[in-house]
C-alpha positions as CSV (number, residue, x, y, z in Angstrom):
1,X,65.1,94.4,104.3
2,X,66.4,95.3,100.7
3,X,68.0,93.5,98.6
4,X,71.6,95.3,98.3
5,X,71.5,94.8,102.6
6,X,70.4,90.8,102.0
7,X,73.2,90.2,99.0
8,X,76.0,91.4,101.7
9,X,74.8,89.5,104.6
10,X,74.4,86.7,102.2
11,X,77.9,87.6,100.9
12,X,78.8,87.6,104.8
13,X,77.2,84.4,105.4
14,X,79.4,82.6,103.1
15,X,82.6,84.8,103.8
16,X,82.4,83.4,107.2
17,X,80.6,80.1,107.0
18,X,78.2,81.1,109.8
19,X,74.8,83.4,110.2
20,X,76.0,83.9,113.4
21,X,79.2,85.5,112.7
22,X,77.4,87.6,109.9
23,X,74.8,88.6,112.6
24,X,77.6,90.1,114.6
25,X,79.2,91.7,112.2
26,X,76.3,93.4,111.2
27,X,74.7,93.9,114.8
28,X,71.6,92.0,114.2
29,X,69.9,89.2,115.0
30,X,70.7,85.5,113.5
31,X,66.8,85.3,113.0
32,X,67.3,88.5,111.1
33,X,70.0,86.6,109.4
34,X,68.1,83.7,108.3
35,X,65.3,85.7,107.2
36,X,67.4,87.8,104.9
37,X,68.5,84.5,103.1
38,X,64.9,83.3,102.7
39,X,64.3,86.5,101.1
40,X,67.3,86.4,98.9
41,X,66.4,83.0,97.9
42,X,62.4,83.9,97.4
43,X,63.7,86.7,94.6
44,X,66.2,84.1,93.0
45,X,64.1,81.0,93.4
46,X,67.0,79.1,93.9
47,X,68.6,77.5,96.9
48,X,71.5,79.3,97.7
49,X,73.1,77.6,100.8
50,X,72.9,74.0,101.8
51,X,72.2,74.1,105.6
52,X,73.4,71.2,108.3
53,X,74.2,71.3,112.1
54,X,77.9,71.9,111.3
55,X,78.5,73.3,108.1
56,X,76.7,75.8,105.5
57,X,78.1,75.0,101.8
58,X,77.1,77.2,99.0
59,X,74.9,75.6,96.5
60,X,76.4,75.0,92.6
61,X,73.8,78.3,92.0
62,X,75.0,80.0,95.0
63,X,78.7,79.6,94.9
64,X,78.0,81.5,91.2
65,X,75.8,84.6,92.9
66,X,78.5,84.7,95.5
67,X,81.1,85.3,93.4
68,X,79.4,87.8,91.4
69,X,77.5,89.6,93.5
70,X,80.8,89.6,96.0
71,X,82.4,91.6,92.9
72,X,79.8,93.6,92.2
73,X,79.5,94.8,95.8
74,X,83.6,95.6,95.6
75,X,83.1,97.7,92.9
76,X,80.7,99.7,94.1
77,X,82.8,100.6,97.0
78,X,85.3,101.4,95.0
79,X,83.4,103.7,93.3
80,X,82.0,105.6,96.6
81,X,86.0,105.2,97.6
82,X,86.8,107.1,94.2
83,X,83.8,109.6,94.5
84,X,85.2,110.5,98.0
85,X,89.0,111.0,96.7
86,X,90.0,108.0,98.8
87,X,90.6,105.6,96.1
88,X,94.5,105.3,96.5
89,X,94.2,103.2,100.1
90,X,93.1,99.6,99.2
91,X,91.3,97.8,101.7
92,X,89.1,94.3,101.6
93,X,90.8,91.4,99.9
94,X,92.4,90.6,96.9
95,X,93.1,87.0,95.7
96,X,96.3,86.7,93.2
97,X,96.8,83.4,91.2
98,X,100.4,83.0,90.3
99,X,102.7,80.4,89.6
100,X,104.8,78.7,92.7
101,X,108.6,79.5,91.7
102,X,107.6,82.9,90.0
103,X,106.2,84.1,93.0
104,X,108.2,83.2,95.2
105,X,111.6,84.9,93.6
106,X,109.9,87.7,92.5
107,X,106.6,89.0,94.6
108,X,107.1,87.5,97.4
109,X,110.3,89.3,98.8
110,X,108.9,92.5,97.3
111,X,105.5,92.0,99.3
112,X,105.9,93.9,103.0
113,X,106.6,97.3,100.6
114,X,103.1,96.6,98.9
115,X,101.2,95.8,101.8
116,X,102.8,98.7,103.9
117,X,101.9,101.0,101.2
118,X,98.1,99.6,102.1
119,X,97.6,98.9,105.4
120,X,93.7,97.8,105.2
121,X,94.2,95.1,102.4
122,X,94.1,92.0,103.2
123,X,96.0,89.6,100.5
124,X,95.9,86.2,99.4
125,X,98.0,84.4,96.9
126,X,97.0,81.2,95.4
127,X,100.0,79.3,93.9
128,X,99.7,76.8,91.3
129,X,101.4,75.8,88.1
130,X,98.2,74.8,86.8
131,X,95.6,77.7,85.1
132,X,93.2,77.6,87.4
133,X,89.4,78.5,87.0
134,X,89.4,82.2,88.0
135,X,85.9,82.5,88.3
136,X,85.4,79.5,90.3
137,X,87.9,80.6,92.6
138,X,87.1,83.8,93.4
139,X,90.4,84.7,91.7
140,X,90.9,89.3,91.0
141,X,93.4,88.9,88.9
142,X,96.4,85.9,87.6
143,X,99.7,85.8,86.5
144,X,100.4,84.1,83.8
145,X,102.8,83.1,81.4
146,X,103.3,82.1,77.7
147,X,100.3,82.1,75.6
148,X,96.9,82.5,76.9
149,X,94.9,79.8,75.4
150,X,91.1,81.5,76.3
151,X,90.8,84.6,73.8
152,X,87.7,85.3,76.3
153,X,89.7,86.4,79.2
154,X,90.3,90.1,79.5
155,X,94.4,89.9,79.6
156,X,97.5,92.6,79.2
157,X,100.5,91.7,78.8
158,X,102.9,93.7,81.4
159,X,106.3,92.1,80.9
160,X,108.6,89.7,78.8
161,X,111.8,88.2,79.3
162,X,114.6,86.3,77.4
163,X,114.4,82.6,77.4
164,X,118.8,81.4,77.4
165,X,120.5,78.3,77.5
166,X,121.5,77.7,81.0
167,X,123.1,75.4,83.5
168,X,125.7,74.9,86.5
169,X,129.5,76.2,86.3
170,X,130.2,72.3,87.3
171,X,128.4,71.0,84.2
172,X,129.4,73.4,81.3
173,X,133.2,72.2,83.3
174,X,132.6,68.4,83.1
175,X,130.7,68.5,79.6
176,X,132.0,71.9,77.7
177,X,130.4,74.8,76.9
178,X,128.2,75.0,74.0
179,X,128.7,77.5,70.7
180,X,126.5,77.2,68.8
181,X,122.8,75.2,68.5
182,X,124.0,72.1,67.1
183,X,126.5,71.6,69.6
184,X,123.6,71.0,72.4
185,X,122.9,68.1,70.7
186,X,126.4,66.0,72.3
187,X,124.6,67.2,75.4
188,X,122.4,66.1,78.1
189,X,119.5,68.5,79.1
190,X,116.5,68.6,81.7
191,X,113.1,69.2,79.6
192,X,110.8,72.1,81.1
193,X,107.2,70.8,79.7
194,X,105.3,73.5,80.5
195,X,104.9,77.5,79.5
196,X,105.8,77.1,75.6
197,X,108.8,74.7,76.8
198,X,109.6,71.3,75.6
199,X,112.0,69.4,72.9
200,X,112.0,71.7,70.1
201,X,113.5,74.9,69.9
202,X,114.3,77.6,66.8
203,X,117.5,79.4,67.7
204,X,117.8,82.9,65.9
205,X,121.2,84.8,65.2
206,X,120.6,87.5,63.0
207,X,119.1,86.4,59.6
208,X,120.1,82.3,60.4
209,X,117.6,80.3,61.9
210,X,118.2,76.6,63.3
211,X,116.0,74.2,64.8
212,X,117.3,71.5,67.3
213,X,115.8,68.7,69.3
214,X,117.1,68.7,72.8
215,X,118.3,65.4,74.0
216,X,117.0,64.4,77.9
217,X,116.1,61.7,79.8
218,X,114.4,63.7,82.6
219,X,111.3,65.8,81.9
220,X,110.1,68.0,84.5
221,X,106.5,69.9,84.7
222,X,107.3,72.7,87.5
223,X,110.2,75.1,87.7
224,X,111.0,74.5,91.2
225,X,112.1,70.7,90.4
226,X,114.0,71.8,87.3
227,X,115.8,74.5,89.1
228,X,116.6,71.8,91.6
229,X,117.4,69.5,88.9
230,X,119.8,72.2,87.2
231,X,121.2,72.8,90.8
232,X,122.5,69.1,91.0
233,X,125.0,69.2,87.5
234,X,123.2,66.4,85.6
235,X,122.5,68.8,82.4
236,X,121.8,72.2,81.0
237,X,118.5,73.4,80.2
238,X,116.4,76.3,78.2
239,X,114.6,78.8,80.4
240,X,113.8,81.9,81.3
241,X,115.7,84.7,83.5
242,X,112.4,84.7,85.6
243,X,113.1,81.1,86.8
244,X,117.1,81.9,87.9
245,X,117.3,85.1,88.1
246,X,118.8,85.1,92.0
247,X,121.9,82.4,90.6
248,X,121.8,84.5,87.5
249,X,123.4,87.3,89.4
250,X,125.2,85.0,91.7
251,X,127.1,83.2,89.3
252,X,125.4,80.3,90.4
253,X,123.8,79.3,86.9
254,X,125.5,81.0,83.7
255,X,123.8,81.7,80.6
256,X,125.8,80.3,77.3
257,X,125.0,80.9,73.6
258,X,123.8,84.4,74.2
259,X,124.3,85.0,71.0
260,X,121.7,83.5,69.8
261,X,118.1,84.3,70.6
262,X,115.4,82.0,71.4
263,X,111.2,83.0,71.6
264,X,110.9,85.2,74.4
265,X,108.0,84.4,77.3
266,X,105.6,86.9,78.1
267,X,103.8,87.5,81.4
268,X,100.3,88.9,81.4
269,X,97.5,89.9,83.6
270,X,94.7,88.1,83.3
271,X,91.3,89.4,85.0
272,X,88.2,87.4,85.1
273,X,85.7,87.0,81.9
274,X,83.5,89.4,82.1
275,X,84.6,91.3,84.5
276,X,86.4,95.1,85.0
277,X,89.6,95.5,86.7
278,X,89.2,96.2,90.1
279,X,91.5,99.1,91.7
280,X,93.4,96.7,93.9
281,X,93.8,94.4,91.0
282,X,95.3,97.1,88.7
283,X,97.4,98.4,91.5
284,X,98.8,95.0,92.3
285,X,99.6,94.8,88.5
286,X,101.4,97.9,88.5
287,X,103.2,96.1,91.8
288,X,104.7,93.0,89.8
289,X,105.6,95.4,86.9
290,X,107.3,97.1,89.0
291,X,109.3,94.4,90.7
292,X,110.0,92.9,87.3
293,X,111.3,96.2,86.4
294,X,113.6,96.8,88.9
């Protein structure tokens, strides 16, 4: 058997989590299976896959030749897809890392019109505040936000938006509406930790520039607890259109202080070190810059 045919049953192997499923899929024998792997693991001289009665787990080594040679396999298809003029139909699958509340207002609602547009891709988004390891998990491309702390990764930027001074009609009622930067300080607000956030802010209004310390008691690491923590009156907060951009439009949450300007967050695409841009990864980009857009 060569090589190429032993790296995808290998791939199909751990895809699956069973020789025998692989030996369907391929119309061969699980014999035929196990000796492709043997082979595989002769020309590596490494142990690939740790076998028991139940379960077959990936070695450290062969969790790392999975996910390369899984990409490298993609790409390839891609480029027989391309050399055919079929290219614009994704198919396989495409794993998206994003954060939880950004997906869910803005790619999530926007998804059946992607995955109508390809009917033979199968998609799967992991959400997490946290920057994950994209390598170790397999991850085609991420969404992230604020500064990218690993020069390494290959990145573009595809959209930014205006961070404000926001909170509930109630509040800015009970409390009063801010003018100016120093007037946030006679008020309480709910401290977003993450993305850039935090105490310390530099408002802009044309050539002034002032920096204040917000005042709060609450500090809160994801944007789904401080939306939910904006939602229930007990103070304002600084973040970005992406995180209430539904109560935005509503009326819901108003913006006060527009006026003045505070840093902007950016959203990039991050892809892999090491790696080129796969066509589904590029066209799912394309996707959220879209939605962002519109």
């Amino acid at each position: 058997m060569d090589r190429l045919a032993a790296i995808e049953i290998y791939i199909r192997v751990v895809d699956t989590g069973s020789f025998s499923a692989a030996a369907r899929h391929y119309d061969i024998g699980q014999p035929a299976v196990s000796k492709a792997i043997a082979q595989l693991e002769e020309w590596l001289g490494v142990k690939l896959l740790l076998r028991t009665t139940r379960v077959l787990t990936p070695t450290e080594a062969g969790n790392s030749f999975y996910l390369r040679a899984k990409r490298a396999v993609e790409e390839t298809d891609e480029a027989v897809l391309a050399a055919r003029g079929t290219a614009s139909g994704l198919s396989g699958k495409l794993r998206v890392s994003a954060a939880v509340c950004f997906a869910r207002l803005h790619i999530v609602p926007r998804l059946p019109e992607f995955m109508d547009q390809h009917p033979s891709l199968e998609l799967e988004l992991v959400l997490d505040d946290r920057n994950i390891d994209l390598v170790e998990e397999g991850i085609d491309v991420a969404l992230r936000m604020g500064a990218l702390s690993d020069s390494n990764m290959t990145a573009r930027k595809i959209a930014e938006a205006r961070r404000r001074v926001l909170g509930t009609p109630e509040y800015f009622k009970r409390y009063g509406i801010p003018n100016a930067p120093g007037d946030l300080l006679a008020h309480q607000a709910i401290i977003y930790t993450r993305d850039g956030g935090g105490e310390d802010w530099k408002f802009r209004k044309e050539t002034a520039e002032v920096s204040v310390k917000m005042h709060g008691r609450v500090k809160i690491t994801a944007t789904e607890g401080l939306r939910a923590a904006v939602f229930t009156d007990m103070g304002l907060a600084i973040a970005s259109e992406w995180a209430f951009t539904p109560e935005l439009k509503s009326g819901a949450v108003v913006s006060v202080m527009d006026d003045w300007v505070l840093p902007p967050i950016s959203l990039s695409a991050v892809y892999p070190t090491g790696r080129l841009a796969s066509t589904k990864a590029r066209q799912f980009t394309a996707f959220v810059e879209d939605c962002l857009a519109g």
